[in-house]
C-alpha positions, -999 to 999 in steps of 0.1 A, spaced: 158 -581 -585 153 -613 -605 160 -613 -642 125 -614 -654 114 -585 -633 148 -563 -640 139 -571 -679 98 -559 -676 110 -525 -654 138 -514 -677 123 -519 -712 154 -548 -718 145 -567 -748 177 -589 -748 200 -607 -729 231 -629 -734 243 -649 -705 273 -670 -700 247 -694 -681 213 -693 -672 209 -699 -634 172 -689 -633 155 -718 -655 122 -694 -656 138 -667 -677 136 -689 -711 94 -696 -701 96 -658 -696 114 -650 -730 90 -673 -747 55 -664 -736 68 -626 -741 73 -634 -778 42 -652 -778 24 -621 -761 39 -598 -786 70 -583 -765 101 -583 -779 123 -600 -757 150 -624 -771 181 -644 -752 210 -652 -771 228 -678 -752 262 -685 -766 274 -711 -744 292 -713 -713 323 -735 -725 327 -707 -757 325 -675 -737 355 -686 -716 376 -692 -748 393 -659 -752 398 -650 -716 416 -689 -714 439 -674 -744 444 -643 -725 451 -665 -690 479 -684 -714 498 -655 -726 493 -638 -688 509 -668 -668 537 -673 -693 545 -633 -685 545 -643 -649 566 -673 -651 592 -647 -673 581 -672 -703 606 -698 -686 575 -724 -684 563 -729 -716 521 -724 -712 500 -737 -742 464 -725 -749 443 -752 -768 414 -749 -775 380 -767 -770 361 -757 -797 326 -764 -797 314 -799 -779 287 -804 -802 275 -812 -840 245 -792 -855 223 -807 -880 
């Protein structure tokens, strides 16, 4: 069931994706508001919601390499500048 469907049949008046696939679901989200629904999309970014699970994936291959191979996380911290 597509997004905008799954959203209207199961009351949902939120998401938050790692990455929006479906370009429609933002024109859905908008007219919705505009109609007087409450539907909102909080879209954090696909390069921040890998952060922590990169830090995890550090610490996790060092275990497997008995910490003999030194693995570094660094982060990439956000790519752009807000006004």
């Amino acid at each position: 069931m597509e997004i905008m469907k799954y959203m209207e049949t199961e009351n949902i008046d939120a998401i938050i994706p790692g990455e929006i696939i479906e370009w429609t679901i933002l024109s859905y989200i908008r007219d919705a508001a505009y109609m007087g629904k409450h539907k909102a999309c909080f879209n954090i970014g696909h390069f921040n919601m890998e952060e922590l699970g990169m830090k995890y994936a550090a610490d996790w291959i060092g275990e497997l390499l008995n910490n003999e191979i030194p693995v570094n996380y660094i982060p990439t911290e956000d790519g752009w500048t807000f006004l």
